[in-house]
C-alpha positions in Angstrom: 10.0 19.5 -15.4 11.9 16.4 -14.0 11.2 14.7 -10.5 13.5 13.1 -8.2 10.9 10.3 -6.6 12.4 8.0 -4.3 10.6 5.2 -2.8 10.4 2.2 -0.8 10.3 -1.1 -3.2 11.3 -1.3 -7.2 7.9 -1.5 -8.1 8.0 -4.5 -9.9 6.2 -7.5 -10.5 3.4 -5.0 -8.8 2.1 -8.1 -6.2 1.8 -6.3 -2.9 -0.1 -2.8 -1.7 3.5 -0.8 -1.4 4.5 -1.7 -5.0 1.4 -0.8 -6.3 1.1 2.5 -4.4 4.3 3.8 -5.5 3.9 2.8 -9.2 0.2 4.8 -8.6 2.9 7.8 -7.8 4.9 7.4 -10.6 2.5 7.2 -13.3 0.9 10.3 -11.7 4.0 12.8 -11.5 5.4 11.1 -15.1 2.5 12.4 -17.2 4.2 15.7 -17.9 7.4 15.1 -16.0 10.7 13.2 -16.4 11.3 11.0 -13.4 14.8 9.5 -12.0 13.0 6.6 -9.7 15.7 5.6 -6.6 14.1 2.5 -4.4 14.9 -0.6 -2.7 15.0 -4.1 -3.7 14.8 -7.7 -1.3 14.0 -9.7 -5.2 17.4 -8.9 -7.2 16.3 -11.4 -9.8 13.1 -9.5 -10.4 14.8 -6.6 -11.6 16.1 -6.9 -15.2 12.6 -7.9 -16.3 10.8 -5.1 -14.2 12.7 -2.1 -15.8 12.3 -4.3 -19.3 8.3 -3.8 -18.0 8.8 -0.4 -17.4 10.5 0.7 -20.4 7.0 -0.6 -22.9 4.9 1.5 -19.8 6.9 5.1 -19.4 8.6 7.1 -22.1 10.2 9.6 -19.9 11.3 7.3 -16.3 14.4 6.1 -15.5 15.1 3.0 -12.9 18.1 3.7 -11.3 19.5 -0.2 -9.9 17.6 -0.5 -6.8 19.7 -0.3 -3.9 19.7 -4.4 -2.4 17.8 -4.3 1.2 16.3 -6.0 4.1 13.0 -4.4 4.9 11.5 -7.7 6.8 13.9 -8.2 9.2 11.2 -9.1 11.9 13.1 -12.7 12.2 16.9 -11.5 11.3 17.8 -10.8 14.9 21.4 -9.5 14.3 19.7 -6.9 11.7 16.5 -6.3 13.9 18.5 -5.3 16.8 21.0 -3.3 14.9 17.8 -1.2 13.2 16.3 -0.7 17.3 19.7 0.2 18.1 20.0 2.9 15.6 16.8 4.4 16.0 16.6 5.0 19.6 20.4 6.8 18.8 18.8 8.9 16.4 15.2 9.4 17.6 14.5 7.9 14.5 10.9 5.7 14.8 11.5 2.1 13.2 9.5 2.6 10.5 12.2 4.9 9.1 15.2 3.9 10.9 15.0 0.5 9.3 15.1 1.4 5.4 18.1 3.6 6.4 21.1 2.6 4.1 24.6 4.0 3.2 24.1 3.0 -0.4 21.3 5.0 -0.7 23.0 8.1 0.5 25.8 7.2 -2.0 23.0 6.9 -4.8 21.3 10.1 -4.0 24.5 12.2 -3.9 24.7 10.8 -7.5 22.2 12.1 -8.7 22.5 16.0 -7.3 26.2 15.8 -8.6 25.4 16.9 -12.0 21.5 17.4 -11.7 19.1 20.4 -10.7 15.5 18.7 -10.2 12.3 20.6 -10.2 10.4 18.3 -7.3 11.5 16.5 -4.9 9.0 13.4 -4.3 9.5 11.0 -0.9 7.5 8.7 -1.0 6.0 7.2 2.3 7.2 8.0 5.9 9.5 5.2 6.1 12.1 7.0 3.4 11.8 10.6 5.1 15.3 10.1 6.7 16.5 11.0 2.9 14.4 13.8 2.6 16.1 15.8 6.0 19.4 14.4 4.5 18.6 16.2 0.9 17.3 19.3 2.6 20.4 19.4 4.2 23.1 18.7 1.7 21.3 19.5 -1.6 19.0 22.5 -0.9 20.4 24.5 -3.5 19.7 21.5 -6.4 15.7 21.3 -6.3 13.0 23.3 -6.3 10.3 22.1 -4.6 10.0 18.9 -1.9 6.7 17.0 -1.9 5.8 14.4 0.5 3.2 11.7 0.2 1.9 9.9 3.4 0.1 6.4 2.9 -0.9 6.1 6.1 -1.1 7.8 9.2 1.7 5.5 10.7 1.3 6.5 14.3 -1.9 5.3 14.6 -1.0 1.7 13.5 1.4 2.1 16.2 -0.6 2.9 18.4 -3.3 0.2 17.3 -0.4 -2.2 18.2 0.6 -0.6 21.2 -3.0 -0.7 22.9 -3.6 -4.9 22.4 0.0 -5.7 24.0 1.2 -5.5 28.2 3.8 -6.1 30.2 7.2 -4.7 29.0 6.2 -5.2 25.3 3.4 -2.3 25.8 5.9 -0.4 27.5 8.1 0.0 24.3 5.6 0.1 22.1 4.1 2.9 23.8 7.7 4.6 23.0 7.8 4.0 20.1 4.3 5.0 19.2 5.6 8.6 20.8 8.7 8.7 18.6 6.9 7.7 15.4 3.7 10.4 16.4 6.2 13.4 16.6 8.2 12.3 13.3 5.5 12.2 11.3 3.8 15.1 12.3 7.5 16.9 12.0 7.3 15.8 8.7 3.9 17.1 7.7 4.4 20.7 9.0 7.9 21.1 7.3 6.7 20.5 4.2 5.6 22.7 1.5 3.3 20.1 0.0 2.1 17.3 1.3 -0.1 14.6 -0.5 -1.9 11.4 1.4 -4.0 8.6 0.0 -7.0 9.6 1.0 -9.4 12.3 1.9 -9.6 11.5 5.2 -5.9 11.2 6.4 -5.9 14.8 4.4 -8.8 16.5 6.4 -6.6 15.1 9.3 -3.4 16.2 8.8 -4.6 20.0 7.4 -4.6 20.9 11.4 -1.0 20.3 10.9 -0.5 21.6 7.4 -2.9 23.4 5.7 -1.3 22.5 2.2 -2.4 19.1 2.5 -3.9 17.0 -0.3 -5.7 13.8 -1.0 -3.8 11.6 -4.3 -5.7 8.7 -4.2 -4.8 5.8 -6.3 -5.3 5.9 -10.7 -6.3 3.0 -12.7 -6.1 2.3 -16.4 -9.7 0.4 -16.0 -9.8 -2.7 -17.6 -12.7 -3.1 -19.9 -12.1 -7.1 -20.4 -15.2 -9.6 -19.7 -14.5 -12.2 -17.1 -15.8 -14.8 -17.1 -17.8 -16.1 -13.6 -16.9 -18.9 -12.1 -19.1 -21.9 -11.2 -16.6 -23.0 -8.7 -17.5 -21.9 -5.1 -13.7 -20.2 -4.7 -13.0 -17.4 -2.3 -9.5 -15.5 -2.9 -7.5 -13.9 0.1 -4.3 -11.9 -1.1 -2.0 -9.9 0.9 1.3 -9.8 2.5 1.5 -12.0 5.0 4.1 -10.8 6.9 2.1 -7.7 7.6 1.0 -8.7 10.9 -2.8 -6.9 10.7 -3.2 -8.9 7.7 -2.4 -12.4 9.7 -4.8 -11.1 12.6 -7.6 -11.0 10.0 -7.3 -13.8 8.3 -6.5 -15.7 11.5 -10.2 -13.9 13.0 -11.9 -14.7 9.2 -10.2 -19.0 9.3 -11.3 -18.8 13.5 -14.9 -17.4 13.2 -16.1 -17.5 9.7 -14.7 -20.0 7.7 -16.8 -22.5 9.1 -19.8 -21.3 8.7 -19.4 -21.0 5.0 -18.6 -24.7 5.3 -21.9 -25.5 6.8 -23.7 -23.7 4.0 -21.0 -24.3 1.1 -19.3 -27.8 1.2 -17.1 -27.3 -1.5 -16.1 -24.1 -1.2 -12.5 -23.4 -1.2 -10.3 -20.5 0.0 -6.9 -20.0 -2.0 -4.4 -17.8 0.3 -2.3 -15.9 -1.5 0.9 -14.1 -0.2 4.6 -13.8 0.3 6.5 -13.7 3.8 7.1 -16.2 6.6 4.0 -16.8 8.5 3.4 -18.8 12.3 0.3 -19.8 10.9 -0.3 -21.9 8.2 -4.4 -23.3 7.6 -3.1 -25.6 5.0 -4.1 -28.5 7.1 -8.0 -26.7 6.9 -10.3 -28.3 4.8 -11.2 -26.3 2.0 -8.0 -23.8 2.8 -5.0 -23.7 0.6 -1.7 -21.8 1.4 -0.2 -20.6 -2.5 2.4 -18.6 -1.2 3.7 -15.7 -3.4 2.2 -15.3 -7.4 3.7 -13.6 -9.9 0.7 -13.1 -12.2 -2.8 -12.8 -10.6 -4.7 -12.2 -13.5 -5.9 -16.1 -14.1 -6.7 -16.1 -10.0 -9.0 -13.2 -10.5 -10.4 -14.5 -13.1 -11.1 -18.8 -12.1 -12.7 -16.8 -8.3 -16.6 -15.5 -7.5 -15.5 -13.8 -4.5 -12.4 -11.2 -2.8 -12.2 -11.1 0.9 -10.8 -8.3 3.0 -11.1 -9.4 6.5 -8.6 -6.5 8.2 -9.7 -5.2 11.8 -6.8 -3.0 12.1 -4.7 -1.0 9.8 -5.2 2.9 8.2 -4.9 4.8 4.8 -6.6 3.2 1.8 -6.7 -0.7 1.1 -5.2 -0.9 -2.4 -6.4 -4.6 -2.9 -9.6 -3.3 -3.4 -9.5 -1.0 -5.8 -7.1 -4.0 -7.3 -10.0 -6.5 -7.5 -12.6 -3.7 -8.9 -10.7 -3.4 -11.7 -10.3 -7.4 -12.2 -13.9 -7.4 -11.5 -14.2 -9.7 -8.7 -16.4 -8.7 -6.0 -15.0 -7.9 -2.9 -16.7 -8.6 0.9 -14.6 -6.7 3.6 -14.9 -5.2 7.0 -15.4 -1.5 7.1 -12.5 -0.6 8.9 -10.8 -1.6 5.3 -13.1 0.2 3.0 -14.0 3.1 4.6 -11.8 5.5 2.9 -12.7 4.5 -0.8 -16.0 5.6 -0.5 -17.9 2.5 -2.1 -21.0 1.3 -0.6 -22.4 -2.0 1.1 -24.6 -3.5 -1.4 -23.6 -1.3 -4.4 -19.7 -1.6 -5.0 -18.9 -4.3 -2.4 -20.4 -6.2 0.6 -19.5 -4.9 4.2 -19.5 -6.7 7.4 -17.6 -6.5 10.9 -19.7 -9.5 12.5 -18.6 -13.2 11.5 -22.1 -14.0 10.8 -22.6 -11.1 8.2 -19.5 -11.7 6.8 -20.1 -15.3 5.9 -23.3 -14.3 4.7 -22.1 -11.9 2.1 -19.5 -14.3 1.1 -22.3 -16.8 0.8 -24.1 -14.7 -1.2 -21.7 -14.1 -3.7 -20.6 -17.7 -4.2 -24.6 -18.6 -4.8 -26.0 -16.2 -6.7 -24.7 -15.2 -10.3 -27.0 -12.1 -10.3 -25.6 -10.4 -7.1 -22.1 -11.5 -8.1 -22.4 -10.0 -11.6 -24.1 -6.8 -10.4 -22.3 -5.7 -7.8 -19.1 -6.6 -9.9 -20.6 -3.8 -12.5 -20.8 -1.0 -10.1 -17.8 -1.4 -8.3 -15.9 -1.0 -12.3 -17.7 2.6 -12.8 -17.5 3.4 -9.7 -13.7 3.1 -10.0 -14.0 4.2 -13.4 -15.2 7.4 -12.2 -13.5 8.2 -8.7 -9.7 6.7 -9.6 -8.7 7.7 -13.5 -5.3 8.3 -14.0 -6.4 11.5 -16.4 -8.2 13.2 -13.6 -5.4 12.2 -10.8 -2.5 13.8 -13.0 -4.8 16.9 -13.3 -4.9 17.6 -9.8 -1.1 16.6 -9.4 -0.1 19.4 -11.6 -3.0 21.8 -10.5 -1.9 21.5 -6.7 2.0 21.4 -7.7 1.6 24.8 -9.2 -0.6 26.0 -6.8 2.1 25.9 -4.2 5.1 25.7 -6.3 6.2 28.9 -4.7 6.4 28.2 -1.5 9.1 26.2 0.2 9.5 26.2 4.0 
């Protein structure tokens, strides 16, 4: 079979949630399928060396030259307007509207000029405006279309929408409208539809009965690490993604201090790309790294992982990330939930700033809780996120539906 999977970011080096999801994607639909991959790029000088990666990873996937992009435009005005512009003209929500770009077209049309594809895969809502254009000049060169979902958009939306006032609330509340009916659009037209999660599926199945969870695969690592006598707390994430600034701003403002009074020394090592308002760098005990390549050693020289997001949906691939480096992770529920681990097995949970600094103290003092709860949270992803069984149930739902196309 051969896929057409088209994605948001060139999946390479694999340092932020999106990257990592849509790599999770393409191992899945390459293990018995050849795969064109078509995506975006805002790190040209990354490239050569990522499709050099990929080349020693997949026998049967092709890179096409990511299209050059601006996805965070948030502070290009000129580019921001144009993006609002366009997607009020076209009823487009701005999660789409902004990844929209002629070259893409141009690169797509490429590849249906001398090429029948088997599936169809778009992956996340913000590159759906390619899958109406495909449907609608290349029906008669594929198959099948598959969508995967990593989050229910809307509802982040409307999460934004509900803190704001004034004339801001107003067009969020627009926008949360416009983005609602798109996505829901692009659910029900859809022969098969996968999301991240069980419970985005059980949601969207009102809407689409041929909806399915394809939650994220991992190639466990079996390596030892090493714990730390340091008392060093790791924070990663993109930091342009405004719910992840609104946690760490709530974790610096009501926790951080705390740990202080209990923990001296301890240090927390920010890690993340993007232009930030904030910066805690003037903190004690708080150091702003800024974007890094390879996160293995950081992993490895940290006793603890913190998630501290209050707002947000779909499934928290830094996580599952740490379980596999073994680091244990403390986080609020709202970002755990839909992995299934459990407080005081897998990971520590806490909403309050006083649990929370108490798990993180906990972790940074004692070696046995560190160590144990680092050893369940490796099975349990052992178990619950293989790559074997996730291509299983790729292929076992792909036929199961293969002939139906709306």
């Amino acid at each position: 079979m051969s896929t057409l999977f088209i994605t948001t970011q060139f999946p390479y080096p694999l340092d932020n949630g999106g990257k990592i999801g849509a790599f999770n994607g393409i191992s899945v639909v390459s293990n018995d399928d050849d795969v064109t991959v078509l995506s975006f790029t805002e790190e040209r000088e990354t490239v050569e060396k990522g499709i050099q990666y990929f080349k020693n990873i997949f026998d049967n996937v092709i890179f096409k030259d990511p299209v050059d992009h601006d996805v965070h435009i948030r502070n290009k005005p000129a580019k921001l307007l144009t993006t609002m512009l366009r997607s009020y003209l076209t009823a487009t929500p701005y999660v789409a509207a902004k990844f929209v770009n002629s070259e893409m077209y141009r690169l797509i049309d490429e590849c249906f000029e001398n090429n029948h594809y088997d599936v169809v895969f778009i992956d996340y809502l913000n590159m759906y405006p390619y899958a109406r254009y495909i449907k609608k000049h290349h029906s008669g060169h594929y198959k099948q279309m598959v969508f995967k979902d990593h989050n229910i958009e809307f509802e982040l939306v409307e999460q934004e929408y509900r803190k704001q006032s004034g004339w801001k609330k107003w067009v969020l509340g627009l926008e949360w409208k416009r983005t609602r009916n798109y996505e829901l659009k692009a659910i029900k037209d859809n022969s098969l539809v996968f999301t991240v999660c069980d419970e985005n599926a059980d949601y969207f199945k009102q809407f689409n009965r041929n909806v399915f969870p394809m939650k994220p695969t991992y190639d466990v690592t079996d390596a030892d690490r090493s714990l730390s006598s340091e008392k060093s707390i790791l924070y990663i994430g993109n930091l342009s993604w405004q719910p992840n600034m609104n946690g760490l701003n709530w974790f610096v403002d009501h926790v951080w201090s705390k740990i202080k009074q209990q923990e001296p020394d301890a240090v927390l090592n920010i890690v993340g790309s993007g232009k930030v308002e904030t910066s805690f760098d003037s903190i004690e005990g708080i150091n702003m790294l800024g974007y890094v390549e390879d996160l293995n050693e950081l992993y490895q020289t940290h006793r603890a992982f913190i998630v501290p997001l209050l707002e947000g949906s779909g499934i928290r691939i830094k996580i599952l990330e740490a379980f596999n480096h073994g680091i244990p992770v403390v986080s609020t529920r709202l970002a755990c939930d839909t992995i299934g681990a459990e407080h005081g097995n897998e990971l520590l949970i806490a909403d309050a700033a006083e649990e929370f600094s108490h798990c993180v103290l906990n972790l940074l003092q004692s070696d046995k809780a560190n160590e144990s709860i680092s050893a369940r949270a490796k099975a349990f992803l052992k178990k619950h996120y293989s790559l074997s069984s996730r291509c299983d149930e790729y292929q076992g739902v792909l036929n199961l539906t293969h002939s139906v196309e709306f």
